[in-house]
C-alpha positions, -999 to 999 in steps of 0.1 A, spaced: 0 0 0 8 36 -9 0 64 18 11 98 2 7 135 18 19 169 -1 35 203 12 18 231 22 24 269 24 3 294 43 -4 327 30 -18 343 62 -33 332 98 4 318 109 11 320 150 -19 337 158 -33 305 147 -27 286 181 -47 315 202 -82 310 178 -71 332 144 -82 318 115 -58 308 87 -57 303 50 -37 272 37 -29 259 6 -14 224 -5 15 223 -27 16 192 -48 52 200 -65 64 185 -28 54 154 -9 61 125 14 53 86 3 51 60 26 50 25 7 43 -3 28 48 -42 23 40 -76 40 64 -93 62 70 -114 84 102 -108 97 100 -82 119 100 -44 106 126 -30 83 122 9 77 143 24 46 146 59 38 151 72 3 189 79 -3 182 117 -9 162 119 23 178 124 60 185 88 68 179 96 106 141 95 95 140 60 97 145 63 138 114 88 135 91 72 114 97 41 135 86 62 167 59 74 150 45 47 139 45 32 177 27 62 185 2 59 163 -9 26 174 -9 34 209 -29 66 205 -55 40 184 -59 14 212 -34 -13 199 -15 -27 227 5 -53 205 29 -35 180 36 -68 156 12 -46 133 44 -31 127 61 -61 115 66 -51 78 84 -30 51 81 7 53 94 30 25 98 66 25 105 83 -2 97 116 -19 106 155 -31 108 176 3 127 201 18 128 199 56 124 233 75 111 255 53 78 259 68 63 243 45 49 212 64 74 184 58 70 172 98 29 174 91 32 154 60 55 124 76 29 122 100 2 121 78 16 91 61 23 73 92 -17 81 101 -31 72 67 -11 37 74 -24 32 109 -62 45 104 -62 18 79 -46 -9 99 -66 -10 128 -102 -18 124 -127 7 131 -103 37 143 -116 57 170 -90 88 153 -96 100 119 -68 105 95 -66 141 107 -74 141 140 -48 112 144 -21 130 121 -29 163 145 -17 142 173 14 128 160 22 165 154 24 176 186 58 156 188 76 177 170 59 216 179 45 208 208 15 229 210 2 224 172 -27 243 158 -33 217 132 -33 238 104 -4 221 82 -20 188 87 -50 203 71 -30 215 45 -10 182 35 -38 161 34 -59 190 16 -65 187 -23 -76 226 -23 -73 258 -5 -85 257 31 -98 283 53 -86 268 86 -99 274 122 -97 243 137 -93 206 129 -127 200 132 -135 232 116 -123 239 82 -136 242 43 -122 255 8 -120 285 2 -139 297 -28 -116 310 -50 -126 339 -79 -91 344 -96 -58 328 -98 -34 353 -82 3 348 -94 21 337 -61 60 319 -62 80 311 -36 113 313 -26 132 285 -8 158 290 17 190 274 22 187 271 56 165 254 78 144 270 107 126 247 136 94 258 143 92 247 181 122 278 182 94 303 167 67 292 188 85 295 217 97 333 208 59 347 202 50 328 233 76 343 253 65 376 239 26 370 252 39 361 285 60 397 286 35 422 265 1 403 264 -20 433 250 9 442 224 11 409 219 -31 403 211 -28 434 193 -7 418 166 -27 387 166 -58 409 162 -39 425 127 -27 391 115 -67 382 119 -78 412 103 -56 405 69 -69 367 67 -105 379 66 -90 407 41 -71 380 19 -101 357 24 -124 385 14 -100 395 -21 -97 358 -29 -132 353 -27 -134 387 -56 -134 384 -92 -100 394 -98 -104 430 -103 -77 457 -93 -91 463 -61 -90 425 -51 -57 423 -60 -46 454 -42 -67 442 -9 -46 405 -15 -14 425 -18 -19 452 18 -32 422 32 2 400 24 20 432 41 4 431 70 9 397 79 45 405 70 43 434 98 33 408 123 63 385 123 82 416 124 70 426 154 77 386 161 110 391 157 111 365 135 130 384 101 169 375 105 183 409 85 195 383 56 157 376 51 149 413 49 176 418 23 164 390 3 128 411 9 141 441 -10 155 419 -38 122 408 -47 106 442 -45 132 457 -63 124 429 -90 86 440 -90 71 418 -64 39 434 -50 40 424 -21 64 396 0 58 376 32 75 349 53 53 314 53 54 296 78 71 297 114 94 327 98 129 327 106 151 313 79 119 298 59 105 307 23 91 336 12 61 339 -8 57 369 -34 29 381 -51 32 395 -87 10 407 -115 31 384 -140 61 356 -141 91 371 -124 124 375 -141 139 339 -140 169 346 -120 150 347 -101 147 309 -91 111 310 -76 87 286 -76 57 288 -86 25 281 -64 -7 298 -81 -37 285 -68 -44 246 -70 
């Protein structure tokens, strides 16, 4: 069997999402996780694609462990088999790769054990709090998605109805940034300033119902100008974060200078991607890539 989960990127809704914000996800199919698994009956042997970490294999079998205790199953012999994991991801760029291993790992044990008492998401939600902790459950939403989601909770969440295509790339990073790190900061921020603190939360709400609102448009000027003030406030929030390292503010400029309309971290911010929004293809030396709307 094949048990298969793609990336994700946020446009807005990001930290604020944990204390009740809404967010706005999208899957991105150009990235994704596979987890092939085979009959055995030697025990469990766990191989990681060459191109992928190989410590995974250490992870996915912890995970997997988990997910049959959080489902009931005392016995782990269900284990006893050959698990694959391949695929095209970038760890740490915020753009779900922790929410999509556990995805696959969930898919595998909702279908395992008979009549579940988890479903796929709820369960993949769970595993997820292994490696952030405190997870809102938005990129598990987004990885197992097949369109655009406007997110509030795991058991609250639909597509968004989308009006126009708007032209969106990305830019990955060369580094990697752990979420839990990000987390922690804005939390440590709420415990010093709590009303600066809900005051930015309150903005990065304001520009998901103003995205939300643009995206829902036909596409006109004004949509896309809404989209693009929107994109910049949620960009003012994880300033006031703290999370833009000065090398991710230069790269910022670059893509203004370029024409970008407007440019945004996704994701837990730090050293992750950055999403641009432009009226047409951006100049190839660019190296973005592009996410338009699924």
């Amino acid at each position: 069997m094949i048990y298969q989960a793609y990336g994700k990127w946020i446009l807005l809704g990001e930290h604020a999402v944990l204390r009740g914000c809404p967010a706005l996800v999208f899957p991105l199919p150009s990235f994704f996780l596979k987890l092939t698994v085979e009959p055995s009956t030697s025990g469990i042997e766990i191989h990681v694609q060459s191109s992928l970490d190989q410590a995974l294999s250490l992870v996915v079998d912890a995970l997997l462990t988990r997910a049959l205790q959080a489902l009931g199953v005392s016995s782990l012999q269900m284990k006893n088999g050959r698990f694959k994991l391949s695929g095209h991801f970038p760890p740490g760029q915020g753009l779900g790769f922790s929410a999509a291993l556990c995805a696959v790992v969930a898919q595998w044990a909702c279908q395992s054990v008979k009549q579940p008492k988890y479903s796929v998401v709820q369960l993949s939600h769970q595993l997820e709090h292994t490696f952030h902790g405190d997870s809102s459950g938005v990129d598990v939403v987004g990885v197992l998605a097949e369109a655009p989601q406007y997110f509030e909770s795991t058991a609250s969440y639909h597509p968004i109805q989308m009006g126009w295509k708007p032209c969106w790339y990305l830019k990955l990073s060369d580094r990697q940034t752990r979420t839990a790190d990000c987390v922690g900061q804005v939390r440590a921020q709420y415990q010093h300033n709590t009303t600066q603190a809900q005051m930015v939360d309150q903005r990065m709400q304001e520009a998901v119902f103003q995205a939300h609102q643009a995206l829902q448009g036909s596409g006109t000027q004004a949509d896309y100008l809404n989209l693009s003030e929107a994109m910049r406030s949620g960009q003012a929030c994880f300033e006031d974060w703290g999370l833009v390292p000065p090398e991710i503010s230069q790269q910022i400029l670059v893509l203004y200078e370029a024409g970008a309309h407007a440019v945004k971290l996704t994701g837990a911010g730090g050293q992750g991607c950055l999403l641009s929004l432009w009226e047409s293809s951006p100049p190839s030396c660019l190296d973005l890539v592009s996410v338009g709307a699924v």
